[in-house]
N, C-alpha and C positions, 0 to 999 in steps of 0.2 A: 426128498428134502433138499439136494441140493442143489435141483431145481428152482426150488422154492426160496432159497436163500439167494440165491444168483439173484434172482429178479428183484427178491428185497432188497440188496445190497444195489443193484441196479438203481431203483429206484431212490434209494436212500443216495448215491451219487447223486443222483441227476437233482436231487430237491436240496440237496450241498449245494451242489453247485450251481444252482440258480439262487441261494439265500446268500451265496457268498457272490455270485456274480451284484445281486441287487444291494449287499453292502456296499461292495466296490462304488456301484456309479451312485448310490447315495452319497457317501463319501466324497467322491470325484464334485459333485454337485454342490454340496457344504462348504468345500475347498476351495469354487470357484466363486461361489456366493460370498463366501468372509473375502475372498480378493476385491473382488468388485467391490464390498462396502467400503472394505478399509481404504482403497483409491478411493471411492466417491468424497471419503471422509479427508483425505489427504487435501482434495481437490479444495473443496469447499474450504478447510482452513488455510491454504495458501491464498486464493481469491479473497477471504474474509484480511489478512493481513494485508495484503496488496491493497485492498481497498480501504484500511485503514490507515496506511501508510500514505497512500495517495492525497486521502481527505486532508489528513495532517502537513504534506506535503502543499495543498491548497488553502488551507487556515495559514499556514506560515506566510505564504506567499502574501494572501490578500493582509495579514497584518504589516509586511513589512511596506507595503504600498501605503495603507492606511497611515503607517506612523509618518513616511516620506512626507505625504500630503499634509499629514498634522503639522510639521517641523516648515513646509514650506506657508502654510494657513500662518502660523508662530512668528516667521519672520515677517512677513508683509505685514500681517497685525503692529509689528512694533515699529516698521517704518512708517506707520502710519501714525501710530502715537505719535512717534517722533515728530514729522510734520507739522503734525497735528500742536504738540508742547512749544516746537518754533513756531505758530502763528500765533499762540496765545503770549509767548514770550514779547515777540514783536510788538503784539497790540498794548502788552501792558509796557513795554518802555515806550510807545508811542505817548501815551498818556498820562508814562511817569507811575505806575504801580507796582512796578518792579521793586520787590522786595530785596535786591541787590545793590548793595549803595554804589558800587564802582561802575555800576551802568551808568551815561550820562540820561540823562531826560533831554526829550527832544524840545524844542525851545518855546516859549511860552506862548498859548494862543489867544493872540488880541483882535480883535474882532474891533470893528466902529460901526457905533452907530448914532446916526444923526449928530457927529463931532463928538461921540461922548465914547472912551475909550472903556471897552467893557473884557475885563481879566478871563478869560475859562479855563485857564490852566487848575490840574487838581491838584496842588500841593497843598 
C-alpha cells in the first residue's frame, strides 16, 4: 500500500501543481488583460479631452476673428453713414431744406429767360 500511496500522492502533486501552475498564468493573463484595458481606457479619454479641448480652443479662436471682423464691418458701415448724412446734409442746405435755422441757405437761384427773370429758389 505504500506503494500505492507514494504514487497517489505523486500523482495527486503533479495534478496540484499543474491546476495551481494554470491558475497562476490565468491570473498572470487577467492581470495583464485589466492593465492593457485600463491604459487603452486611460488613452482614449485623455485623446477624447485634448480633442475637446483643442476644438474649443479653435471655436474660441475663429469667434474672436469673427467678432474683430464684425467690429471692423461696424466701423466702415458708420463712416459711411457718416459720408453718406454729410452729403445729404450738403444737398439739403444747397437747396435750403435744411431743417436747421442757423444754416445759411446758399443764395437764390435766378435763372433768365428771354428777359423774364424766373425765381427757383424753394423757400
Amino acid at each position: 500500500m505504500s506503494d500505492q500511496s507514494t504514487k497517489e500522492s505523486l500523482v495527486d502533486k503533479i495534478t496540484n501543481t499543474a491546476t495551481n501552475q494554470g491558475v497562476i498564468i490565468g491570473v498572470t493573463i487577467g492581470a495583464v488583460a485589466f492593465v492593457v484595458i485600463v491604459i487603452i481606457i486611460i488613452i482614449y479619454c485623455c485623446c477624447r479631452k485634448a480633442e475637446r479641448s483643442c476644438l474649443k480652443r479653435s471655436v474660441r479662436r475663429m469667434d474672436t476673428k469673427f467678432n474683430k471682423r464684425k467690429r471692423e464691418l461696424e466701423t466702415q458701415q458708420q463712416k459711411r453713414r457718416e459720408e453718406l448724412n454729410q452729403r445729404h446734409n450738403e444737398i439739403r442746405n444747397k437747396y435750403g431744406l435744411a431743417n436747421n435755422p442757423t444754416v445759411q441757405s446758399p443764395k437764390e437761384n435766378i435763372y433768365t429767360v428771354e428777359n423774364e427773370q424766373i425765381d427757383l429758389s424753394l423757400r
